[in-house]
C-alpha positions as CSV (number, residue, x, y, z in Angstrom):
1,X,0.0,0.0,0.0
2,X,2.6,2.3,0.6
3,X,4.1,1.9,-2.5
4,X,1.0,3.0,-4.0
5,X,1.0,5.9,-1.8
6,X,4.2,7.0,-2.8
7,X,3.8,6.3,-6.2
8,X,0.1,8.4,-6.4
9,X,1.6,11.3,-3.7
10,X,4.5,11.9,-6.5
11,X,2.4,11.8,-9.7
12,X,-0.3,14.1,-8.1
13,X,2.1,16.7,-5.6
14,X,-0.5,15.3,-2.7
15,X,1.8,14.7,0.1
16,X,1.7,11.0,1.3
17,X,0.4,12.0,4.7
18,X,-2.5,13.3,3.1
19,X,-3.1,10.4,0.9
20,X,-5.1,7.2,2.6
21,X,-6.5,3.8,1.4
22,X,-10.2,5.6,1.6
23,X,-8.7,8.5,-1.0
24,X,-10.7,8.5,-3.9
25,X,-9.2,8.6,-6.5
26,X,-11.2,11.0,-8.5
27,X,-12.8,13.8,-6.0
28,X,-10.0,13.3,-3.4
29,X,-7.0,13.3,-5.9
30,X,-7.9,14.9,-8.5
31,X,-7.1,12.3,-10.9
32,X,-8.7,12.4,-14.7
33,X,-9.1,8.7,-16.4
34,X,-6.2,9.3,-18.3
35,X,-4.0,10.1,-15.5
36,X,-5.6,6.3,-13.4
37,X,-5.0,4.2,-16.9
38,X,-1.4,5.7,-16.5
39,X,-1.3,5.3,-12.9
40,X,-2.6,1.7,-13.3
41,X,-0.7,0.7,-16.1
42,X,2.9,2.3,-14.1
43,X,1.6,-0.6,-11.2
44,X,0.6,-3.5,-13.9
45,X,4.6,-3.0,-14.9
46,X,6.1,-2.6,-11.6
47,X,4.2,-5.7,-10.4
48,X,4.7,-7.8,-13.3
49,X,0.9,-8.4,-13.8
50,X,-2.3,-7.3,-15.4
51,X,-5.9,-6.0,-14.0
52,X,-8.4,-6.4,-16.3
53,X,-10.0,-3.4,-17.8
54,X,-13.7,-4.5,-16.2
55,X,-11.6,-4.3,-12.7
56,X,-10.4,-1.0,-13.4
57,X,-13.5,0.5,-14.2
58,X,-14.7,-0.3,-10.3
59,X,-11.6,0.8,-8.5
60,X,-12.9,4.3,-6.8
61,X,-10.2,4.7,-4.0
62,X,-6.3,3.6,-3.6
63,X,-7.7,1.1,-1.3
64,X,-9.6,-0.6,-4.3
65,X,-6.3,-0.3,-6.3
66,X,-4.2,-1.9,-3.9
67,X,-6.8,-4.5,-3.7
68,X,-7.3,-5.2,-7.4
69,X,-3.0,-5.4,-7.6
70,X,-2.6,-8.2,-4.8
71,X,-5.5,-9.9,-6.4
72,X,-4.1,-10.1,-9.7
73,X,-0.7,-10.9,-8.0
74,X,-2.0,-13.9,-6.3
75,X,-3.9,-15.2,-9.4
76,X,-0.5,-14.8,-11.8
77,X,1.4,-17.0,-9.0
78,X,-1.2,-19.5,-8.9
């Protein structure tokens, strides 16, 4: 999660302290759907994995990022 954090406090000049797993990513962050398939591709590669376009659609806050990531992560090293 903190990677995430980090990640989403430097892309957006939030600082990290202000930046929680209940931030959304939209109204809290400021983000624009460009900027989140950015975001979310920058994790997909740093992660060596993929979230499906349907998941991305439903991720609101980093919390639901961090979540979609470790679920993708477990199902590639199954």
């Amino acid at each position: 999660m903190e990677h995430i954090i980090e990640s989403l406090a430097e892309y957006t000049g939030i600082p990290k302290e202000k930046i929680t797993k209940d931030s959304e990513l939209i109204a809290d962050l400021q983000l624009s759907s460009i900027d989140m398939l950015t975001l979310i591709a920058q994790f997909e590669e740093e992660h060596n994995t993929r979230i499906p376009d349907e998941a991305v659609i439903q991720c609101y806050t980093v919390g639901d990022i961090y979540n979609e990531l470790c679920r993708c992560m477990q199902n590639t090293a199954e």
